[in-house]
C-alpha positions as CSV (number, residue, x, y, z in Angstrom):
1,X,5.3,4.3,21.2
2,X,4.5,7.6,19.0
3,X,1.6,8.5,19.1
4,X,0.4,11.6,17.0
5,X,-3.2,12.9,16.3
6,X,-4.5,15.5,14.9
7,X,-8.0,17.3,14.2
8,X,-9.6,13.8,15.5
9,X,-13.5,13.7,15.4
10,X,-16.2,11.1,16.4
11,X,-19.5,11.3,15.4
12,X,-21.8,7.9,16.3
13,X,-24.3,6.4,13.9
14,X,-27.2,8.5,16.2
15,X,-25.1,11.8,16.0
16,X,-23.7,11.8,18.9
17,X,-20.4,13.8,18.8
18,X,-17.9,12.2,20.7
19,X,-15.2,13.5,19.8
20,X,-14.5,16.9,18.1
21,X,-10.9,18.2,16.5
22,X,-8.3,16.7,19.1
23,X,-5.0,17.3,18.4
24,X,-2.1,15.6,20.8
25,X,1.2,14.4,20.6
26,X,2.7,11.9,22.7
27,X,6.1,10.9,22.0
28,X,7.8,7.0,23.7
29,X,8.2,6.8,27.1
30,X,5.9,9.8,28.1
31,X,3.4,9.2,30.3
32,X,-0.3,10.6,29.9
33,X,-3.4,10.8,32.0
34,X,-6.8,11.5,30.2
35,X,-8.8,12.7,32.6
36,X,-12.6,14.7,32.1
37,X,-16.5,14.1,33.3
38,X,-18.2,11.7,32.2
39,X,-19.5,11.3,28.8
40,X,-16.3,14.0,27.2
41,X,-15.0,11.4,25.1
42,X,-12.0,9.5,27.1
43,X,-13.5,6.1,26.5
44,X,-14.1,6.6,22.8
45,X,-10.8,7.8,22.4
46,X,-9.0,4.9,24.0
47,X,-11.5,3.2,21.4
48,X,-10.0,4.9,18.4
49,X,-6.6,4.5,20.4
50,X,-6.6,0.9,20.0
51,X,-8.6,0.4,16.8
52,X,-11.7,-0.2,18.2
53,X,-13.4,2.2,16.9
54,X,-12.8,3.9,13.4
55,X,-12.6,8.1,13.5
56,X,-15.3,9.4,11.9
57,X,-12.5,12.6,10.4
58,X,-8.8,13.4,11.3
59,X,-5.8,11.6,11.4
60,X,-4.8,9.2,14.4
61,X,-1.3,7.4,13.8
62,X,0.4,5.1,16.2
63,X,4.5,4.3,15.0
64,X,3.7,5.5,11.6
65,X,0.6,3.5,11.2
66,X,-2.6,6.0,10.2
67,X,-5.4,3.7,12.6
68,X,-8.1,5.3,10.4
69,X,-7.1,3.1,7.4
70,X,-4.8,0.4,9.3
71,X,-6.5,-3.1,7.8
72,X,-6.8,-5.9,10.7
73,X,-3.3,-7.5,9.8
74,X,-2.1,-4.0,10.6
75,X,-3.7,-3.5,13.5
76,X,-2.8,-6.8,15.3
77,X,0.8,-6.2,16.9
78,X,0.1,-2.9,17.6
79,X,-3.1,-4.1,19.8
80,X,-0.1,-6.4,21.1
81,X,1.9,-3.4,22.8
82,X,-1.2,-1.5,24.4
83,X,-2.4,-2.2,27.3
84,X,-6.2,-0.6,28.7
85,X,-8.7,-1.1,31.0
86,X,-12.1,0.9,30.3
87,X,-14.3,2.0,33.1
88,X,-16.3,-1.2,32.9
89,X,-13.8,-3.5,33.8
90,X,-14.9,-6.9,32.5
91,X,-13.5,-8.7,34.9
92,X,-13.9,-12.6,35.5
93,X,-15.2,-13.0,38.6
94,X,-14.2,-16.4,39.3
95,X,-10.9,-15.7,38.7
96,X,-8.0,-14.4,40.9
97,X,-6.6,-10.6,40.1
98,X,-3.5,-11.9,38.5
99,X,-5.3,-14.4,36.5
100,X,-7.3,-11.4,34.7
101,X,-4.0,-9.3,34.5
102,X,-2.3,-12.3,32.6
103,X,-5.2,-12.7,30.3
104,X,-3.7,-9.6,28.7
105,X,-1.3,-11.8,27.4
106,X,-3.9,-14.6,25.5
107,X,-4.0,-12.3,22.1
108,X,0.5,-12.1,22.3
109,X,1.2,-16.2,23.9
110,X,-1.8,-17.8,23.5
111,X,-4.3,-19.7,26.4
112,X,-2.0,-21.4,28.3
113,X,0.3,-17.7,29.1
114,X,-3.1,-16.5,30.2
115,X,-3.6,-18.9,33.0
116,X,-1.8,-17.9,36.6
117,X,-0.6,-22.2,36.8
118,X,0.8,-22.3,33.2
119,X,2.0,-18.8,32.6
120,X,5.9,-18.4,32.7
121,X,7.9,-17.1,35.3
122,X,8.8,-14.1,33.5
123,X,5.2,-13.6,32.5
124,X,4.1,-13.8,36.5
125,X,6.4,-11.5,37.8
126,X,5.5,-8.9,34.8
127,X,2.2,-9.1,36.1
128,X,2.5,-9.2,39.9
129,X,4.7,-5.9,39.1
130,X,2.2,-3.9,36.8
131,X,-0.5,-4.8,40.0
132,X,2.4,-3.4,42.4
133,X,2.5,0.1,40.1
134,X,-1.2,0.1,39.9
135,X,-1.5,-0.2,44.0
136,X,0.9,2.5,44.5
């Protein structure tokens, strides 16, 4: 996925300035770490990332669709292809790990892909995988 922005800027409701003039290019396939203390802006930014939030200036364009304008219909299969974890992890604590890592998959195949019992074959092992790459 391309993902190109420039001069982004964040300002909340209460002033707070999360964001101010980020510029980065990140072209499909690349991988990225954003890394900084707390409270620099990484969350909000995975929050603009994904449409979550709205930039407050700048542009932020994910395969050629601006995110600061992108309507809900827009937005939807992009949210599809991302995949995040914030640092509150809102886990289900009844659950088992791979149940929470196939609920990812609800908002693409509906309920029943999100259930460990019901979820395909192909849909388990993508899962069990992506926990393999994260232990590692």
């Amino acid at each position: 996925m391309q993902v190109t922005v420039s001069d982004l800027t964040k300002v909340y409701p209460d002033g707070t300035r999360a964001l101010s003039g980020l510029s980065m290019d990140v072209s499909p396939g690349e991988g990225v770490v954003i890394l900084g203390h707390n409270g620099c802006g990484k969350s909000t930014l995975m929050k603009c990332l994904t449409g979550l939030e709205r930039p407050t200036s700048g542009r932020l364009v994910l395969d050629g669709i601006n995110l600061a304008s992108a309507s809900r219909r827009e937005l939807r299969p992009l949210r599809q292809r991302i995949g995040c974890v914030f640092q509150k992890f809102n886990m289900v604590g009844n659950l088992s790990v791979l149940q929470n890592v196939l609920f990812g998959l609800m908002g693409r195949h509906g309920i029943l892909a999100s259930h460990a019992l019901t979820a395909s074959r192909e849909s388990r092992l993508a899962a069990m995988q992506a926990l393999e790459r994260a232990a590692r």
